[in-house]
N, C-alpha and C positions, 0 to 999 in steps of 0.2 A: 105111391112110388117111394120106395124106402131105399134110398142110398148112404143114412147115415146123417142129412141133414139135420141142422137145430131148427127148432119151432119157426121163427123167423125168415130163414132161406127157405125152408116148407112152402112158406105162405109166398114167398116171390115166385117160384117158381108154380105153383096151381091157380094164381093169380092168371084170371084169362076174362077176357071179354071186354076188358076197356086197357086204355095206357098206364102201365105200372113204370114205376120211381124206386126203383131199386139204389136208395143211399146207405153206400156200404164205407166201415171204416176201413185202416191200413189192418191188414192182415185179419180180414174175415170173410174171406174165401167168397168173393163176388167174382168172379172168373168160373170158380167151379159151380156156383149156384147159377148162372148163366146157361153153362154147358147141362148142368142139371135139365133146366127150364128146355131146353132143345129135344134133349131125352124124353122127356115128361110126351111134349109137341109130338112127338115121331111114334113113342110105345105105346102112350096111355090114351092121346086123343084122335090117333090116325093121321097126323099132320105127314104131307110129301116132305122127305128131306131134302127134295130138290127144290120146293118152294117156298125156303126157309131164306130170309138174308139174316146171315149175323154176322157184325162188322166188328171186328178186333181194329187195335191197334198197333199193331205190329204183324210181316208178315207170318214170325219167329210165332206168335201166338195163335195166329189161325192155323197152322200145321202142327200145333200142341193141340188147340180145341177139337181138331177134326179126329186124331190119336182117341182123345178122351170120349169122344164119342162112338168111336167103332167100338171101345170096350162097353160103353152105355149102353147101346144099341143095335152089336151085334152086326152093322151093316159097315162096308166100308167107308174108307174116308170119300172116295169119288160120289158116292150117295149125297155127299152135302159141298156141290159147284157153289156153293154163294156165301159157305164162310171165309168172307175175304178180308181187306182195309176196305174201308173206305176209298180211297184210289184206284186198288185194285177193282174196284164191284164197277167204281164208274171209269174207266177204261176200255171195261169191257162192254158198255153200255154205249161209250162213245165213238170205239171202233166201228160198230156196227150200222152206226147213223153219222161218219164223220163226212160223209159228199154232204148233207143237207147243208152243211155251215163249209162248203168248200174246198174240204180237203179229199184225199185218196186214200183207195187203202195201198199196200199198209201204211199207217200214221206210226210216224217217228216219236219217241219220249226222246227229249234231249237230258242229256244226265248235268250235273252238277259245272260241270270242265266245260261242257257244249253250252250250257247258257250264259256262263260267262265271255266264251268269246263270240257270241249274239250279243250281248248286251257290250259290249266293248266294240263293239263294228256299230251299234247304233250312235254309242257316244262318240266317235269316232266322226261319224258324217254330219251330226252336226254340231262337230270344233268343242265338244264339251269335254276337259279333262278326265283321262281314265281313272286318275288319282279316287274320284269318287264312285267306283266302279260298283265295289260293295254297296254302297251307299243306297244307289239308285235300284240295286237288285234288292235290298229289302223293302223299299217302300212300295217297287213295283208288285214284289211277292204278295206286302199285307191287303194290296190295291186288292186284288185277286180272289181274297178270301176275306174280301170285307161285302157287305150288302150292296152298296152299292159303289164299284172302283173309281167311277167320273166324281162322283160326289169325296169320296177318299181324296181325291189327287188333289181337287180344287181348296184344301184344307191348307193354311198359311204353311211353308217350310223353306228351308234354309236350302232347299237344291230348288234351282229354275226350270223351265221347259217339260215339268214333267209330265205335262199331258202329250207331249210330242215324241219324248223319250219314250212314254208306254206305247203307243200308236206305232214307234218307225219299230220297237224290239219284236213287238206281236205281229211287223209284218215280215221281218226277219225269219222269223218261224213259221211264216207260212209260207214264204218263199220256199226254204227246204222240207215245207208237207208236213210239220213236227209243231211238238208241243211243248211246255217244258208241265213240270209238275205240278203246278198251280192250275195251269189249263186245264186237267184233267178233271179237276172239279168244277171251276168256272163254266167251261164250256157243258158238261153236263148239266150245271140248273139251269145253261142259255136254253139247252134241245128242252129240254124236260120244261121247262116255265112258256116257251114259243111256240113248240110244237106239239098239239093238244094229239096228235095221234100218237105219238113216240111215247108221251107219258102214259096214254091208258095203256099201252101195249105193255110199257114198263112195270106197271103199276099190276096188271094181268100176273107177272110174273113168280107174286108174292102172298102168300098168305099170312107171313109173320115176315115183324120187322124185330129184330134183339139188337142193339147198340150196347159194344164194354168200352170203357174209361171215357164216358158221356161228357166228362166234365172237361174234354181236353178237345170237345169238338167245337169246331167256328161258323159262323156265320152261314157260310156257304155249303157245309155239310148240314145242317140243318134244316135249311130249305131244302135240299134233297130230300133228306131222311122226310120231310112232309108230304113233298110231291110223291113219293113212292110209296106214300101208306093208302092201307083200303081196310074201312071199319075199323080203324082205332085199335087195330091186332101189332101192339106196338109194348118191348116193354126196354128201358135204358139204366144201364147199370154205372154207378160210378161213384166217386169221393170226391167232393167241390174242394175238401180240403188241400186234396193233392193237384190241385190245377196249377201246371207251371209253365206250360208254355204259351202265355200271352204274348212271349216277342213274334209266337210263327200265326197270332191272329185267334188262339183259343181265349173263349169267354165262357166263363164259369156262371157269368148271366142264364146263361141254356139252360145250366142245369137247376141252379137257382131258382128258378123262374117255373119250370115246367109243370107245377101244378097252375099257376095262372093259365099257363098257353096251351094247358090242358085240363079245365076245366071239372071233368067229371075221371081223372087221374086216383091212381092210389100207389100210398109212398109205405114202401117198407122197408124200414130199417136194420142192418147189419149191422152189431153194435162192438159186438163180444171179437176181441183181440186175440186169435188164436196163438200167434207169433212171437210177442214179446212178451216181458215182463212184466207186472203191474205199475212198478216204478218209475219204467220207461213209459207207458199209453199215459199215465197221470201227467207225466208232465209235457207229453206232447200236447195232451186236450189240453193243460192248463196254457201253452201259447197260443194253439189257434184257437181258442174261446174269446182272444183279443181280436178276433176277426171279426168286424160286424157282418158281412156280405158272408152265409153261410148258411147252410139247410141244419138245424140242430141237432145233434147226434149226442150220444151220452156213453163214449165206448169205455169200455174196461175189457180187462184181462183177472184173470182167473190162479195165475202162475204169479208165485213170487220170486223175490231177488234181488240185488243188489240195486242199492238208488244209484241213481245218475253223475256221475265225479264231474265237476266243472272246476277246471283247472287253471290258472293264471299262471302267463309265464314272462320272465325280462323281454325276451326277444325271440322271434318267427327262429332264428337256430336252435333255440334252448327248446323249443316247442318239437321241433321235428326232431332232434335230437333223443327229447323223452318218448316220444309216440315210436319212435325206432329202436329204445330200449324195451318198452314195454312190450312190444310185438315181439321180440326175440324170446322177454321174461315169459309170456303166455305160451309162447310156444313150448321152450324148453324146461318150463316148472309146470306148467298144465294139461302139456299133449295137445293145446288147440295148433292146430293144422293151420299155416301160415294162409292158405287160401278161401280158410272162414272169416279174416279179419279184413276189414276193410277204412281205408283214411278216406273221409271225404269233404271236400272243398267246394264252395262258391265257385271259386274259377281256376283256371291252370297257372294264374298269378303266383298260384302256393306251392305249388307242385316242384320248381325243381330243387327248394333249400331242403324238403323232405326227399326226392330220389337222395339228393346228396347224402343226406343222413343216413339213409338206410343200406345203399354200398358200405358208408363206415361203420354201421354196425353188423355187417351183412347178413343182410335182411333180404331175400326176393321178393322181385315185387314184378306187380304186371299193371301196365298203365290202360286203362281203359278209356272208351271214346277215341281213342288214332284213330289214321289213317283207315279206311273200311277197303272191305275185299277190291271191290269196284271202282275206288279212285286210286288204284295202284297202275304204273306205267302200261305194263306187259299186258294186264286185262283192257286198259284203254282203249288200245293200240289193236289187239285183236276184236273188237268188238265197233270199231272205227271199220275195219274191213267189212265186216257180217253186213254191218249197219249201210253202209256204201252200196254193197251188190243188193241189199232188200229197196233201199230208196237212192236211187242216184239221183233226188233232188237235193241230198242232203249234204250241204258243201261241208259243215262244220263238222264232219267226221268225214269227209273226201281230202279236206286240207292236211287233216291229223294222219293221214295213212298216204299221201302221196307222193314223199320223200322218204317213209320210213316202211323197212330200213334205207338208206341212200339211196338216190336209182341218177343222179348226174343232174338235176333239178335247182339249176341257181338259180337266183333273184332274175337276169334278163332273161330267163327262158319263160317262167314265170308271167313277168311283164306279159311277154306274146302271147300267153295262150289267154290270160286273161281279155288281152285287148280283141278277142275273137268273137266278143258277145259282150252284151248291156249286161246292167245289173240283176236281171231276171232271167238268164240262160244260166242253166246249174253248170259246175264245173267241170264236169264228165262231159259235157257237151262238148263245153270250151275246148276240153284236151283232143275232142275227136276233130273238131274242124280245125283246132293246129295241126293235127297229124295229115290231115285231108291236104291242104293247103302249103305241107310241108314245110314247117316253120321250125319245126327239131332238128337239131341235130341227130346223125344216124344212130348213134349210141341211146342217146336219150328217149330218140321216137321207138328205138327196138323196146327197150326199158318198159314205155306207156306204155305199148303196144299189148307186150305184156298182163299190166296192171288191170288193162283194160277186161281184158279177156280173161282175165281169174276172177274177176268180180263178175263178171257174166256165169261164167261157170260155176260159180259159187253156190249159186240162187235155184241152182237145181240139186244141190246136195242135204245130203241132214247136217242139221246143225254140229254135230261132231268130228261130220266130215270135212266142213268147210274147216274150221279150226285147224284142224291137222293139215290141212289142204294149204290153208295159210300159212303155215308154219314148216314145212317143206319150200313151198315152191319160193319162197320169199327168204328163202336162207334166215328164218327170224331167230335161232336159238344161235346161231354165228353172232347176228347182229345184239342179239341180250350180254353175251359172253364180252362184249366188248363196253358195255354201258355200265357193267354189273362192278360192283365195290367189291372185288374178290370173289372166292370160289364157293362160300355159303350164300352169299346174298343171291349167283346164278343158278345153284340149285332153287332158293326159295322162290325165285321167281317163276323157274323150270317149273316146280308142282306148282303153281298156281295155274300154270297153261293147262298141268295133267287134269287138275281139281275140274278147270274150267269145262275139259271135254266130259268128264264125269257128270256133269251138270248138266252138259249139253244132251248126254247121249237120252233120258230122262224126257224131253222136249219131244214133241208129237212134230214142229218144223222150226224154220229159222224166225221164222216171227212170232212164235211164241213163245221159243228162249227166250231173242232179244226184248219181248213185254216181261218175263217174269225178273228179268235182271235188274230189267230198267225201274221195276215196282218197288223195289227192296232198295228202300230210300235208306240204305244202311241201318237198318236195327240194332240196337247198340250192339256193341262185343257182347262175345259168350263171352259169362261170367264162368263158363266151364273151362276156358282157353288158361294155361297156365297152372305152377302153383304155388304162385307167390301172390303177398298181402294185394290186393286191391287197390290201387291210387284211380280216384275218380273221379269227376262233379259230382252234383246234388243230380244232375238234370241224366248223368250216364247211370246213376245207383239205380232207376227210378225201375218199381218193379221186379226189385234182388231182395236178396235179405241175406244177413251177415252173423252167426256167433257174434264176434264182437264189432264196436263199431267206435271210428273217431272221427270228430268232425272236429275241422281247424279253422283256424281264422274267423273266430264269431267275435267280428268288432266291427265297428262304424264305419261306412265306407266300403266294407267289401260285404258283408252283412249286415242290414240290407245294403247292399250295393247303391254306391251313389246316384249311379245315371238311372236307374229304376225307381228312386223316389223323387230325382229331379225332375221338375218343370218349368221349361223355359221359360222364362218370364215373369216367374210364379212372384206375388208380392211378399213383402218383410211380413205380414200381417197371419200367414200361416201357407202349410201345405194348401193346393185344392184338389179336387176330385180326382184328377190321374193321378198326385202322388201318393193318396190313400190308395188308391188300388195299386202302386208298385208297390209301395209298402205292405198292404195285406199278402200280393205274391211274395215277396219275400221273407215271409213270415210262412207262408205253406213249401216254401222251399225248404228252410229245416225242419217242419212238418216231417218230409218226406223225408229228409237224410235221419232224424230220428228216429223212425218208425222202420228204419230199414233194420236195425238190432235187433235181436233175437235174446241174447243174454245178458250184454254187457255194453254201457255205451259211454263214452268220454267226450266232453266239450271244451272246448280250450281255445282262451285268446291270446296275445302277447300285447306287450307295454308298447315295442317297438317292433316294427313290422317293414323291410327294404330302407332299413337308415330313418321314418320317420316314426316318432310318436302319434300311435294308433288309442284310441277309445273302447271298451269292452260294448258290444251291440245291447241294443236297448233290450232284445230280444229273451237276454240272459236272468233280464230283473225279472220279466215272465212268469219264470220257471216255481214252482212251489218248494219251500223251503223242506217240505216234509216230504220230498221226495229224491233231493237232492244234497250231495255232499260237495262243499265248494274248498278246493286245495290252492295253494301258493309252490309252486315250485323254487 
C-alpha cells in the first residue's frame, strides 16, 4: 500500500496479528498513519468497514478521519458507523442495553448546565453548601472514571459525605431516566464487566480495535477498549509526552505500560518531526527527556531555522506589550497572516493584560476555548424543549423551559403544583394533576395547557420541525429580542437557532439529534473561526500548529503551576510521588505549547507578574544552550 508513508508508519500500519504501540512524536503524522492503517484493513486485507472501531478523540476528528478515508478507500464515510469517541461508541452500546441496569429508552445525556443543577438539588437535601458545588462535581467526575469509584471516594479529603453526595446525584439522574457524561462510560464497563451476554454480543461486533491519542485515555476507557477486543486485533496510537489532561482522570500509565499489559505487543516508533524546525524539536526533547515516566523516543526534524528566543522581561505589561508589537512587526514586515500566530498561556490568569495590549497596538485577536456553541442561552433553551417532549421524566430541562419565555408562573403557583406529587412524580405530571384538580389560575392553566400540548406534539415531528415549532408557537425570537444586548447580539443569537435547524435537518429523528449534540462535549474552537492572532491555553492549542508561536508566563507558580506540584501535607523533606507526576504534566504541557510552532517560537517570563515578584520556571534551565537565544528586554 503506497500512500507516501516513511519506512516507520509503513511498518505500523502492516503491523497485523498481534497489539501494536504506535509511539508517535509531535508532528509526525500518527493520525494519518492510523487512517492509513484502516485503509490498509478495508483495501489490502478485506476487513468490513463496518467492523472496524476506531476511536478518535474528538468528534471534530472522527468526521475528518471518515473524509480521509472515503478518499483512501473510495467508499463512503457511512461505510465506517464505529469511527467514533470513545463516548460516542459507548452510548450507543448503552442505549441499546440501558432497561438491564434500569433505565428507558430514550436515555437522556444531561449537558454541562443540567448536571450542575443535579448536583446542587443533591447538595441542597442534605444542608451541604452549594458554595462547593464545583468541588464536589470534580471529585464526583474523577470517582467515575477511576477503577474503582467506592474505593476513590473512601480516600482522606477535605469535602465530607461524599459517598452519600455520589449516591443521592446518581439517583437524581435516574429519577429523570438520564445520565451525565461520565455514566456513559462507567455504566458501559458495569454492562460490558456484569453482563457476559452483552459483551460477547459486543465483542461479535468487531474485528479491529484502532485507538488515537491512547495516552489521554483513563482508567475506565481501558477496561472497555479490553472487554471489546477478540484476538489481540488491536493497534493504539499516541505521544505519552503530550498527556495533559490528568485533572479529567487520564493516565499516561496506559500507555506506558502497554507493552507489560500486552506482553507479546510491538512498539513502532514515529520519530521524524515533519512540522517544526530543528531548533524547535531539539529543545523540546531536551525538556521532556527530564521526564522519567516516558516511552523513549529520539525525534528530530529535518528543517532548519531560527533557535528558540527566550525572553526576559520587567513586568506581565512590558511582556504583553512586546508580543503585541511583534505580532503587528511580523505581520507588517513579513506578510505572516495575523491568524498563523498564536500567544499561549498556562491559564487565562494572562490573558487579559495581553487582550489589553493588543487593542493598543491594534492587533486582532480571537480568544479560544469561550463559551462553546452548546452552553449558549438560546440553544439551552431550545433543546430544554426537544429534551422535555422526548423524556418527560426529565425535570432539569422541564424546570429550564417552563417559564421561558414567561407564561404567569410565580413562586406560589409553583409551590402548588409541586405540592401535587412526592419527590419521584416528574414534573409534567405535577403540572397535569394541578391542572386536573384546578389549582391555576385561568391565565396560567390556559398558558400550561399549552406547554403541555406542544411538547406532546413535538415528539411526532422531525427534529427541524420541532425547533421552528418551538420557536413560533412560543413567540421565542420576541422573547430573545428583549434578553438580547442590542441588535447584533439578536441577530447572533437568531443564526444560531437558523445554524441549529440546519443541524437538525441532517438528524434521521429527535433523539438522534439530541445524542449527537449532547456528544460533542465542546471540541475545542475552530482554529479556522476568525482572523486575528490566537490567545489560548496550553490545553485549547492542543492538536493546532501555528507559523509563529509565543508562550507567556514561564515562571514559578504558574509554570509549573502551584496547586499541580502541590501536595497536601507533603513533608519539608521533599516532593513525593503525586508532586513528581504534576510536575512531569507540567512539563509535557510546554511539551505541547512548543511543539505547536511551525517556524518560529518565543518564550517569555516577567520579573513581576499582577504587582508580585515572580521566579523564571525551572523548566527554562532545561532548555539547551545550543538551540537557544536568551534576550533581556
Amino acid at each position: 500500500m503506497d500512500i507516501g508513508l516513511t519506512p516507520p508508519q509503513q511498518e505500523a500500519v502492516e503491523s497485523i496479528g498481534r497489539p501494536v504501540l504506535v509511539a508517535a512524536g509531535a508532528g509526525s503524522g500518527k493520525t494519518r498513519t492510523l487512517t492509513a492503517k484502516i485503509a490498509y484493513l478495508v483495501n489490502a486485507l478485506g476487513y468490513d468497514p463496518e467492523r472496524i472501531l476506531a476511536i478518535t478523540f474528538t468528534n471534530k476528528a472522527a468526521e475528518e478521519m471518515k473524509r480521509r478515508l472515503e478518499s483512501m478507500t473510495g467508499r463512503p464515510a457511512r461505510a465506517f458507523p464505529w469511527v467514533r469517541t470513545f463516548h460516542s461508541a459507548c452510548f450507543h452500546i448503552l442505549k441499546e442495553h440501558c432497561e438491564l441496569l434500569g433505565y428507558t429508552r430514550p436515555l437522556s445525556i444531561h449537558s454541562e448546565h443540567q448536571q450542575r443543577m443535579d448536583m446542587k438539588k443533591a447538595l441542597a437535601e442534605l444542608d451541604i453548601d452549594t458554595a462547593y458545588l464545583n468541588a464536589y462535581r470534580s471529585v464526583v467526575s474523577r470517582a467515575k472514571n477511576s477503577e474503582d469509584p467506592w474505593a476513590y471516594l473512601a480516600q482522606p479529603s477535605r469535602l465530607f459525605r461524599l459517598q452519600e453526595v455520589f449516591e443521592l446525584y446518581n439517583r437524581i439522574l435516574a429519577q429523570h431516566n438520564a445520565v451525565d457524561f461520565d455514566d456513559i462510560l462507567a455504566l458501559t464497563r458495569e454492562l460490558l464487566t456484569q453482563n457476559e451476554a452483552v459483551r460477547r454480543r459486543c465483542q461479535n461486533l468487531f474485528d479491529y480495535v484502532l485507538v488515537d491519542e491512547f495516552q489521554d485515555s483513563n482508567a475506565v476507557q481501558c477496561r472497555i477498549m479490553d472487554l471489546l477486543l477478540r484476538d489481540g486485533n488491536l493497534t493504539v496510537v499516541g505521544d505519552d509526552y503530550q498527556s495533559i489532561y490528568q485533572f479529567r482522570g487520564a493516565d499516561p500509565s496506559f500507555f506506558i505500560h502497554f507493552p507489560k499489559n500486552y506482553p507479546h505487543a510491538k512498539i513502532v516508533r514515529l520519530e521524524e518531526n515533519f512540522r517544526s524546525t530543528r531548533p524547535i524539536v531539539a529543545a523540546a526533547e531536551a525538556l521532556i527527556a527530564q521526564n522519567a515516566s516516558r516511552i523513549e523516543k529520539k525525534c528530530f526534524s529535518r528543517r532548519d531555522g531560527k533557535p528558540v528566543e527566550v525572553r526576559q522581561f520587567p513586568s506581565d505589561n512590558d511582556e504583553a506589550q512586546w508580543v503585541a508589537h511583534r505580532c503587528r512587526a511580523l505581520h507588517l514586515d513579513q506578510g505572516v497572516p495575523f491568524r498563523d500566530m498564536a500567544v499561549l498561556y498556562r491559564t487565562k490568569f494572562c490573558s487579559m493584560v495581553l487582550e489589553r495590549a493588543m487593542r493598543h497596538k491594534g492587533v486582532p485577536y480571537t480568544m479560544m476555548g469561550g463559551r462553546g456553541f452548546f452552553e449558549r442561552r438560546e440553544v439551552q433553551d431550545i433543546h430544554a424543549y426537544l429534551m422535555s417532549a422526548l423524556n418527560p421524566k426529565d425535570d432539569v430541562a422541564f424546570e429550564r423551559i417552563i417559564n421561558v419565555p414567561r407564561r404567569g408562573l410565580g413562586n406560589a403557583t409553583l409551590k402548588k403544583i409541586l405540592a401535587t406529587g412526592g419527590s419521584g412524580t416528574p414534573l409534567q405530571e405535577k403540572c397535569r394533576r394541578a391542572l386536573k384538580r384546578g389549582l391555576l389560575g385561568k391565565k396560567v392553566a390556559a398558558a400550561m395547557e399549552e406547554l403541555l400540548k406542544l411538547l406532546e406534539n413535538l415528539r411526532e415531528l422531525k427534529p427541524h420541525e420541532a425547533i421552528q415549532t418551538v420557536v413560533e408557537t412560543c413567540r421565542y425570537e420576541e422573547y430573545l429580542r428583549g434578553i438580547s444586548e442590542g441588535e447584533d447580539d439578536f441577530v447572533a443569537r437568531r443564526e444560531n437557532i437558523e445554524q441549529m435547524v440546519e443541524a437538525a435537518r441532517q438528524a434521521a429523528d429527535m433523539e438522534s439529534y439530541l445524542e449527537s449534540c449532547a456528544l460533542i462535549r465542546e471540541d475545542q474552537d475552530d482554529a479556522e473561526a476568525g482572523a486575528g492572532v490566537r490567545l489560548a491555553t496550553f490545553h485549547a492549542a492542543k492538536g493546532l500548529e501555528f507559523q509563529v508561536v509565543f508562550v507567556i508566563g514561564i515562571e514559578e507558580g504558574l509554570l509549573p503551576h502551584w496547586r499541580s506540584v502541590h501536595v497536601e501535607g507533603a513533608s519539608a523533606e521533599g516532593p513525593g510521588e503525586e508532586s513528581l507526576q504534576g510536575l512531569e504534566e507540567e512539563r509535557r504541557l510546554l511539551y505541547v505549547a512548543m511543539t505547536r510552532a511551525v517556524g518560529e517560537l518565543y518564550l517569555s517570563h516577567a520579573m513581576i507578574r499582577k504587582g508580585d515578584l515572580v521566579r523564571p520556571s525551572r523548566f527554562l534551565s532545561e532548555l539547551p544552550e545550543e538551540y537557544v537565544v536568551r534576550r533581556s528586554w
